[in-house]
KEVEX-603307 format. One record per residue (C-alpha): residue number from 1; residue in one letter; x, y, z. Coordinates in pm, whole numbers. Example, Ala and Ser with C-alpha at 12.3 -4.5 7.8 and 13.67 -1.06 7.14 Angstrom:
<papa><num>1</num><residu>A</residu><u>1230</u><v>-450</v><w>780</w></papa>
<papa><num>2</num><residu>S</residu><u>1367</u><v>-106</v><w>714</w></papa>
END
This chain:
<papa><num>1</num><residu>X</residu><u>-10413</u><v>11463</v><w>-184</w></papa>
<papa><num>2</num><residu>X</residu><u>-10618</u><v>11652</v><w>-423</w></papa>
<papa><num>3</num><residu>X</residu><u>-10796</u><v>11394</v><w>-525</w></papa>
<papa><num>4</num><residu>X</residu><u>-11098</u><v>11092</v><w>-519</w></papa>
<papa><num>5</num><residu>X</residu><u>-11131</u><v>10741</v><w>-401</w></papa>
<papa><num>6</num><residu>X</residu><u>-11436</u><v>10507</v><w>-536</w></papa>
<papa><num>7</num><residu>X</residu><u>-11490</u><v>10158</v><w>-435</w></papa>
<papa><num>8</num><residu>X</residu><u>-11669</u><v>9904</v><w>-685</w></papa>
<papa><num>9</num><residu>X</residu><u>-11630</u><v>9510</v><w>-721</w></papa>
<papa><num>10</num><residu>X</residu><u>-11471</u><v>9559</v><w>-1037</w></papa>
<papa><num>11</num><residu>X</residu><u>-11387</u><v>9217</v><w>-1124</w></papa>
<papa><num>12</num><residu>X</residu><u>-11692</u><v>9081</v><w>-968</w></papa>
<papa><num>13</num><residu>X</residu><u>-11478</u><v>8831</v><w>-738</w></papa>
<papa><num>14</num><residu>X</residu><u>-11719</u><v>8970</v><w>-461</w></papa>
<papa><num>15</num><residu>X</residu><u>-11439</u><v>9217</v><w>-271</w></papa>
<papa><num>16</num><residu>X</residu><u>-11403</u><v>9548</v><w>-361</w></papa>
<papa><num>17</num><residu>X</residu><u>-11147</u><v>9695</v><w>-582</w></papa>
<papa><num>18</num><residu>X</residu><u>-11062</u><v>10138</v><w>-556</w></papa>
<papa><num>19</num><residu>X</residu><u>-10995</u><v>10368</v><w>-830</w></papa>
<papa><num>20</num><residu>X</residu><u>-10757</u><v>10637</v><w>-674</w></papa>
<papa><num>21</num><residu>X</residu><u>-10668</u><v>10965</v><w>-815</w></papa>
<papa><num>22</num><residu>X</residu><u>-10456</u><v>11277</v><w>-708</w></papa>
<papa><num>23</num><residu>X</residu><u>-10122</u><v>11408</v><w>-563</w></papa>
<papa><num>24</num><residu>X</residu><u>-9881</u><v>11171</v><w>-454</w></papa>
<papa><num>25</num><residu>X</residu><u>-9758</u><v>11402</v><w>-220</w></papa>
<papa><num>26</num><residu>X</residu><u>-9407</u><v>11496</v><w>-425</w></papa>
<papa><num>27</num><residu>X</residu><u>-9547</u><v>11679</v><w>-701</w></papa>
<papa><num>28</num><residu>X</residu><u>-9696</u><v>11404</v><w>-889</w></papa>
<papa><num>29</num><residu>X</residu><u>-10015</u><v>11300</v><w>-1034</w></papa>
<papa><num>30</num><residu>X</residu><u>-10149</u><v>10952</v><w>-989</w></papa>
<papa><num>31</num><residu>X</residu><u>-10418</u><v>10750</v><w>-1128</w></papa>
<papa><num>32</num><residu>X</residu><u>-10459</u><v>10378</v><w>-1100</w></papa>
<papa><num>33</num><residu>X</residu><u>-10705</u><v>10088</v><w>-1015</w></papa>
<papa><num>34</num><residu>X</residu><u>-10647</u><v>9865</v><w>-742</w></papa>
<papa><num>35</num><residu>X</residu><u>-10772</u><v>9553</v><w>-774</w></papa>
<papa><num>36</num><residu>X</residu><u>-10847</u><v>9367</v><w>-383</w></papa>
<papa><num>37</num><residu>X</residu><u>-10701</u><v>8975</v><w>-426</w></papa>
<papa><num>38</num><residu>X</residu><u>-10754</u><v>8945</v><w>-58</w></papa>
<papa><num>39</num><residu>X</residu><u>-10436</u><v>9010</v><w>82</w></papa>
<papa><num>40</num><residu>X</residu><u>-10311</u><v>9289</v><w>-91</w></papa>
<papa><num>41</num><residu>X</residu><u>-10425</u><v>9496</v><w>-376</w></papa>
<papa><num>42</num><residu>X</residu><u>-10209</u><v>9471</v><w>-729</w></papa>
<papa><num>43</num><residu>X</residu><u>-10201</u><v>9824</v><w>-871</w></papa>
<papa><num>44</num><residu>X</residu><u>-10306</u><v>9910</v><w>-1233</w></papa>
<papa><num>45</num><residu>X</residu><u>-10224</u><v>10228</v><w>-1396</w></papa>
<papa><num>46</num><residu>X</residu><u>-10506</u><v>10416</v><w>-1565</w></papa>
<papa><num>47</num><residu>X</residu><u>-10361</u><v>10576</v><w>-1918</w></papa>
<papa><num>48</num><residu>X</residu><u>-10462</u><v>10983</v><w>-1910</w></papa>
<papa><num>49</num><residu>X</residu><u>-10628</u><v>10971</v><w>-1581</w></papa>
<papa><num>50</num><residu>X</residu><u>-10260</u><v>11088</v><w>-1403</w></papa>
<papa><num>51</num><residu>X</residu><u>-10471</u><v>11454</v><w>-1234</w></papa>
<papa><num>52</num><residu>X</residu><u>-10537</u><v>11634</v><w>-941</w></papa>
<papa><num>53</num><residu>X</residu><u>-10768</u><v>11821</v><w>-862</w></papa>
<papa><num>54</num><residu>X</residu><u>-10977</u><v>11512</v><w>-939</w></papa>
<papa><num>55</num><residu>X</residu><u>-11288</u><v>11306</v><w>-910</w></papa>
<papa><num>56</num><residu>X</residu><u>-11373</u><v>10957</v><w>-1003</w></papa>
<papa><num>57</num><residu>X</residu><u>-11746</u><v>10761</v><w>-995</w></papa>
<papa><num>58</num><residu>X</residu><u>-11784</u><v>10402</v><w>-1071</w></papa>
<papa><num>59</num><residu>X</residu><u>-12087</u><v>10278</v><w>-1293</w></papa>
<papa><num>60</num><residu>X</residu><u>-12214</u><v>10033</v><w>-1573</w></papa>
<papa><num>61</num><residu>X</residu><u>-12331</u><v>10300</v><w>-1821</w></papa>
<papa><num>62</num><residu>X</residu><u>-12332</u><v>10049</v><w>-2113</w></papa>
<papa><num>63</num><residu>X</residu><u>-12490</u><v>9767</v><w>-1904</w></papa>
<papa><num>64</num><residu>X</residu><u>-12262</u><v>9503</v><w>-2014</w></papa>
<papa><num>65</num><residu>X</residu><u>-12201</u><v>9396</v><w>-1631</w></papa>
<papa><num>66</num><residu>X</residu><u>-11847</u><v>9564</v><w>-1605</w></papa>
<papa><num>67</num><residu>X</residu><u>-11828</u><v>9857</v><w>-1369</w></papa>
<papa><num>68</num><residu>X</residu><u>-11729</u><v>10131</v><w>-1604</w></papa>
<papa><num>69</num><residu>X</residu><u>-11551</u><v>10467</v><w>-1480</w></papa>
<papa><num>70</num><residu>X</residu><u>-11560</u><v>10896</v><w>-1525</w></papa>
<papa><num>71</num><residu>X</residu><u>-11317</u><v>11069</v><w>-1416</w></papa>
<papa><num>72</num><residu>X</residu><u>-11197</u><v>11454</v><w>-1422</w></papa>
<papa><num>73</num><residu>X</residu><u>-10918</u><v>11612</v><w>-1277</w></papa>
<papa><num>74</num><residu>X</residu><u>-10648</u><v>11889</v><w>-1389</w></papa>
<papa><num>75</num><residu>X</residu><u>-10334</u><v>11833</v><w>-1562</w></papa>
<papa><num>76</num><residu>X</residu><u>-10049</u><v>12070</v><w>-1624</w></papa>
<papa><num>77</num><residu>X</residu><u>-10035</u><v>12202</v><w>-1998</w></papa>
<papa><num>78</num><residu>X</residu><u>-9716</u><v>12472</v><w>-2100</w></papa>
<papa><num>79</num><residu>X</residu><u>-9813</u><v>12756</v><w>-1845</w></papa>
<papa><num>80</num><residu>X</residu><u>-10179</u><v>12644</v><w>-1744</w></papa>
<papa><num>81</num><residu>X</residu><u>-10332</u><v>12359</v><w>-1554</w></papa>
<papa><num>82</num><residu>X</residu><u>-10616</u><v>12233</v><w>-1760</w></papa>
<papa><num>83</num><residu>X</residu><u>-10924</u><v>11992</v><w>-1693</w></papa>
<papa><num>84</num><residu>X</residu><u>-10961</u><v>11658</v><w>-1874</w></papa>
<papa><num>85</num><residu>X</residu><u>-11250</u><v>11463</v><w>-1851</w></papa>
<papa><num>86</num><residu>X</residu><u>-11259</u><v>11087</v><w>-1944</w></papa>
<papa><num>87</num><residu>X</residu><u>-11506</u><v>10791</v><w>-1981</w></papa>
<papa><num>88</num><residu>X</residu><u>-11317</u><v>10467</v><w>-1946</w></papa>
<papa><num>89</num><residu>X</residu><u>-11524</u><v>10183</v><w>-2064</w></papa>
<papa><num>90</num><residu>X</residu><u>-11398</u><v>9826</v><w>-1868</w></papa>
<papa><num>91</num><residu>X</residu><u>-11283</u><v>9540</v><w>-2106</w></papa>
<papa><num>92</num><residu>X</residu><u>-11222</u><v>9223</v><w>-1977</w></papa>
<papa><num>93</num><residu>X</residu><u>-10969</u><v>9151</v><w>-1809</w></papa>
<papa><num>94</num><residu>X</residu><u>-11010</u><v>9526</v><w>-1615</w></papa>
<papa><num>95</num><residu>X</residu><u>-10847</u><v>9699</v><w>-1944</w></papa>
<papa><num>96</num><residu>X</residu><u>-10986</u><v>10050</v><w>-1916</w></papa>
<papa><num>97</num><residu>X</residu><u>-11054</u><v>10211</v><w>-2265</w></papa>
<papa><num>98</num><residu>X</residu><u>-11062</u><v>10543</v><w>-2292</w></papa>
<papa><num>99</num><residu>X</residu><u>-11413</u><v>10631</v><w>-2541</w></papa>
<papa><num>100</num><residu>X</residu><u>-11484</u><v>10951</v><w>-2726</w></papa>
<papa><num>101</num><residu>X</residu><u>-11749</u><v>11173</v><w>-2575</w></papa>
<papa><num>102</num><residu>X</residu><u>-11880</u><v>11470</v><w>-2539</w></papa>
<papa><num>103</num><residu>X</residu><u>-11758</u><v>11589</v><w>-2231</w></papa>
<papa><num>104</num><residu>X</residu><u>-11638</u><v>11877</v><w>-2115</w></papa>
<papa><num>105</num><residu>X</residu><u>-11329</u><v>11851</v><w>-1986</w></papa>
<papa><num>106</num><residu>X</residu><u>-11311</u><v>11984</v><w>-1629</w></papa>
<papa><num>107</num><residu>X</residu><u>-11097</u><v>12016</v><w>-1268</w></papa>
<papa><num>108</num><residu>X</residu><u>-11182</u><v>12094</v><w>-971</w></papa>
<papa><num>109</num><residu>X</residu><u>-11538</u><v>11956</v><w>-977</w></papa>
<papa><num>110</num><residu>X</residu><u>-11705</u><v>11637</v><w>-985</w></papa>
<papa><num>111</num><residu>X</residu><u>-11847</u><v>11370</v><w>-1225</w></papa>
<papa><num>112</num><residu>X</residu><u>-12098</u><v>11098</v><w>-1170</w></papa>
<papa><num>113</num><residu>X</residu><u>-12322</u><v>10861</v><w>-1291</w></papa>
<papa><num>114</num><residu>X</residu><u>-12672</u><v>10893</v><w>-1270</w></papa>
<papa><num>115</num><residu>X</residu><u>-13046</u><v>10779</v><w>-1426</w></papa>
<papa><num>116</num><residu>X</residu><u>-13127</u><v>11114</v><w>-1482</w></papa>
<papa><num>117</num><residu>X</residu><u>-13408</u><v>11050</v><w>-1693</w></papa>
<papa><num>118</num><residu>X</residu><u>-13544</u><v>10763</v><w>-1539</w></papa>
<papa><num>119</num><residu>X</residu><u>-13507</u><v>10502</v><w>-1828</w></papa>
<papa><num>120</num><residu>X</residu><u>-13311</u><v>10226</v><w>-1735</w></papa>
<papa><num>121</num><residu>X</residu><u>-12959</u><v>10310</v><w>-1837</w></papa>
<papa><num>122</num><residu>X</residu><u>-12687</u><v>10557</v><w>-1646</w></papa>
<papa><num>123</num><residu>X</residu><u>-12635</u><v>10943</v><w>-1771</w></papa>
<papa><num>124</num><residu>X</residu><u>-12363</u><v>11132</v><w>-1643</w></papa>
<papa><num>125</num><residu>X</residu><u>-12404</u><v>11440</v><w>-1407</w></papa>
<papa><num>126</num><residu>X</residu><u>-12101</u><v>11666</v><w>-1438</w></papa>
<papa><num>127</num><residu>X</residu><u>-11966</u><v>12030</v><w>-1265</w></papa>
<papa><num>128</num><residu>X</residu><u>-11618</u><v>12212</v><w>-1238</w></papa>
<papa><num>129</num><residu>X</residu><u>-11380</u><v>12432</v><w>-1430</w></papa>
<papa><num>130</num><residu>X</residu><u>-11207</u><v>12409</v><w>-1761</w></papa>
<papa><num>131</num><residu>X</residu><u>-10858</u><v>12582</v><w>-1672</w></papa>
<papa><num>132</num><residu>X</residu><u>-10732</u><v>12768</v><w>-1352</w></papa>
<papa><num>133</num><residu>X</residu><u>-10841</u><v>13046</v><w>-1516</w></papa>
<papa><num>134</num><residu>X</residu><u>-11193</u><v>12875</v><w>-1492</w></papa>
<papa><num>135</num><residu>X</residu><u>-11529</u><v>12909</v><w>-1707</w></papa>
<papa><num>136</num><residu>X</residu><u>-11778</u><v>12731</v><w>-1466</w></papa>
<papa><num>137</num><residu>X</residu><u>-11922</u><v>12446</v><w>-1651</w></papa>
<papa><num>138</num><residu>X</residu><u>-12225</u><v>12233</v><w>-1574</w></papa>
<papa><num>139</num><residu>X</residu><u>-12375</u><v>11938</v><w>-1748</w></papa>
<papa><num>140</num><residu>X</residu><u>-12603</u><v>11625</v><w>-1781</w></papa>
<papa><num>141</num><residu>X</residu><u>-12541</u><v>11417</v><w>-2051</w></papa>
<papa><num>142</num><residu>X</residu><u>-12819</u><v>11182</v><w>-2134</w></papa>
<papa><num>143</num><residu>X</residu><u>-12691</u><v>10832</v><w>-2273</w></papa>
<papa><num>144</num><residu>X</residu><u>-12816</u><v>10717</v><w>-2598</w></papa>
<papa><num>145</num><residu>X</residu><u>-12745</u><v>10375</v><w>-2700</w></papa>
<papa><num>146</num><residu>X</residu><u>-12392</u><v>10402</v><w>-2506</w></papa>
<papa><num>147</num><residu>X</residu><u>-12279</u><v>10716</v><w>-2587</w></papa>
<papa><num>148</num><residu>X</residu><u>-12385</u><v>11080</v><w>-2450</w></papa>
<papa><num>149</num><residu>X</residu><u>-12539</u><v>11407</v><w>-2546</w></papa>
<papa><num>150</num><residu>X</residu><u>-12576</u><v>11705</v><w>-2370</w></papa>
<papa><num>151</num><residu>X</residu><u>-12947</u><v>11722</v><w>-2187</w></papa>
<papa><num>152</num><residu>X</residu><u>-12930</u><v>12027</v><w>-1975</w></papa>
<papa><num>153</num><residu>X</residu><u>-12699</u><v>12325</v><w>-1928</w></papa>
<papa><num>154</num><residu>X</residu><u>-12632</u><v>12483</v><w>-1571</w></papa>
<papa><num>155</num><residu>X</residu><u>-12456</u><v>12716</v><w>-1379</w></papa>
<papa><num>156</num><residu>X</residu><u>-12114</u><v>12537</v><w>-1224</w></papa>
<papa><num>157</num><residu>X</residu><u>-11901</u><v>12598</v><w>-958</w></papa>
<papa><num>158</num><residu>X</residu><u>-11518</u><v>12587</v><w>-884</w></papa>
<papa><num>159</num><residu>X</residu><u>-11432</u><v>12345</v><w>-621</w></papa>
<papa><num>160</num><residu>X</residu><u>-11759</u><v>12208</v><w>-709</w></papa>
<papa><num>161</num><residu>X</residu><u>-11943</u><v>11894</v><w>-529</w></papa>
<papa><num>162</num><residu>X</residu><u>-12211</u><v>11714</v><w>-699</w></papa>
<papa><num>163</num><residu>X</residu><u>-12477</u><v>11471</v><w>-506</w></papa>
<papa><num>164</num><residu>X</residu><u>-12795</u><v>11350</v><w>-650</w></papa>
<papa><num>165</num><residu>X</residu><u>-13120</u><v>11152</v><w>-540</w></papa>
<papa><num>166</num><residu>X</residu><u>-13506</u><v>11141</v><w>-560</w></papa>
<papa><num>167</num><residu>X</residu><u>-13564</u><v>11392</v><w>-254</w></papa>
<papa><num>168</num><residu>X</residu><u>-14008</u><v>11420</v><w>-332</w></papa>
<papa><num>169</num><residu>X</residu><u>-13979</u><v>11054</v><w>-391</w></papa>
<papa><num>170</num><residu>X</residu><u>-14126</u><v>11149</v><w>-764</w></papa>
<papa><num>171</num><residu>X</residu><u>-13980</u><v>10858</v><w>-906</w></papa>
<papa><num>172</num><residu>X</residu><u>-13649</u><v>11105</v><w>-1102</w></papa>
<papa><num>173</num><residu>X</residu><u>-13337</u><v>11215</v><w>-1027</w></papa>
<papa><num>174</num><residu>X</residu><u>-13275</u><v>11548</v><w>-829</w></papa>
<papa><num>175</num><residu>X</residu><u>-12946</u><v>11721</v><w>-800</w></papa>
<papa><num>176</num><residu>X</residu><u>-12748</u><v>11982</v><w>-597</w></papa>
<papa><num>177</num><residu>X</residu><u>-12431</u><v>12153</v><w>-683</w></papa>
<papa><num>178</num><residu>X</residu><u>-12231</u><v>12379</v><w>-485</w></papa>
<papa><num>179</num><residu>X</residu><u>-11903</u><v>12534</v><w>-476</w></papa>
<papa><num>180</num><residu>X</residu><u>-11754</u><v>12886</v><w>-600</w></papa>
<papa><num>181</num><residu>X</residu><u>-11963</u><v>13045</v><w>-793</w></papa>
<papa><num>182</num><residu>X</residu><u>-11859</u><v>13282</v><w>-1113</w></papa>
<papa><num>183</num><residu>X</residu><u>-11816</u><v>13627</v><w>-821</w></papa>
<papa><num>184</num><residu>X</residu><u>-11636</u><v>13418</v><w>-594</w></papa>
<papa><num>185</num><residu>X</residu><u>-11895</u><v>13348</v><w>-334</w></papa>
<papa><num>186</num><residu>X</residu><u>-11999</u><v>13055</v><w>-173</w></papa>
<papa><num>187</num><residu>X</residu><u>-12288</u><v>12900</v><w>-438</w></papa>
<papa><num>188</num><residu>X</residu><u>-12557</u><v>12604</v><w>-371</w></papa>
<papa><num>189</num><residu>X</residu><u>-12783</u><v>12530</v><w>-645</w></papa>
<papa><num>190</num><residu>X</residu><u>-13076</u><v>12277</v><w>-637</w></papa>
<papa><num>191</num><residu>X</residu><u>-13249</u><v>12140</v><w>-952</w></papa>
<papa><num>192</num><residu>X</residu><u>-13569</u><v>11931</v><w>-936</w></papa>
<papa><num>193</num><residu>X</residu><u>-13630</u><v>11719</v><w>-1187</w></papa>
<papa><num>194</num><residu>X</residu><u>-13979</u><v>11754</v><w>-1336</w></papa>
<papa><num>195</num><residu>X</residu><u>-13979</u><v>11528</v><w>-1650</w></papa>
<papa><num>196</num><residu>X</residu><u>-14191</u><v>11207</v><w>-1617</w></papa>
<papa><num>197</num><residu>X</residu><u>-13976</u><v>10840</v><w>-1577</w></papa>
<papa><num>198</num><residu>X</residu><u>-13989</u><v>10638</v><w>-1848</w></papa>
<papa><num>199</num><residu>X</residu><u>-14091</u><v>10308</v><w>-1744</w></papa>
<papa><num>200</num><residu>X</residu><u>-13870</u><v>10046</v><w>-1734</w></papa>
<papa><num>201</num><residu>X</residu><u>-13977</u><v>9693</v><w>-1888</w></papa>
<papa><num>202</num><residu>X</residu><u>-13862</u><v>9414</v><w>-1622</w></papa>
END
């Protein structure tokens, strides 16, 4: 409980494998991949990614044809639950690396991947809190050459869900966030995105 499922074909054995995050139930955090071999699914512990409070999105930001993962989620620190965010880059063999980024790390929110600017490659769309004592954050990070920078800044929310699509059919990513806002009201926030796509070479 507390948590997110995501299915991907992360071995690309044409079934589909699930990342799973969140509360075991007894007080625990748990975060693991389970890879399908048909019959059953062998589990495979993700390193760090032990949260609740969490989200998880599968996607190939570094186009190497391994199904790459972000994932937030809360954590308890001395007194305080905290967010962590984490890109986890697939290696053969589905060995999840954890990379450096710079992501905020947040709970209580959401994180996926996205072509926010329309060029080809996946950014990373991102809302939620940084402790229980939460600072909303909101951010897109545009990826350059594998890693990401922050593109845009915006409002987040607490409890915060994060979906994304070309609604005017314009050719770029659109986005809507919604959640608790920073007075403790029920927020929805819609962005349209207005820059022009980049076109991509085939």
């Amino acid at each position: 409980m507390f948590g997110d499922a995501a299915w991907a074909d992360a071995d690309g054995d044409g079934d589909l494998d699930l990342a799973l995050l969140g509360d075991t139930g007894a007080g625990l955090a748990h975060g693991a991949v389970y890879r399908n071999d048909g019959d059953s699914f062998q589990q495979l512990e993700l390193a760090g990614a032990e949260l609740i409070h969490a989200s998880v999105d599968w996607g190939d930001y570094d186009s190497d044809g391994l199904p790459d993962l972000v994932i937030t989620g809360g954590f308890i620190s001395p007194g305080l639950m905290e967010g962590r965010s984490l890109l986890l880059k697939q290696l053969p063999g589905l060995v999840f690396q954890p990379q450096e980024t710079a992501l905020r790390d947040v709970m209580a929110g959401r994180a996926v991947f996205g072509d926010y600017e329309g060029d080809g490659d996946l950014d990373i769309l991102l809302t939620g809190i940084d402790t229980v004592l939460g600072e909303r954050i909101g951010r897109v990070l545009r990826n350059q050459d594998g890693g990401f920078v922050p593109e845009l800044v915006f409002q987040g929310a607490l409890n915060g869900h994060l979906a994304a699509g070309d609604y005017n059919l314009d050719g770029d990513l659109d986005f809507l966030v919604l959640g608790v806002g920073p007075d403790g009201a029920g927020s929805l926030l819609f962005f349209i995105n207005q820059q022009v796509a980049e076109p991509v070479p085939p």
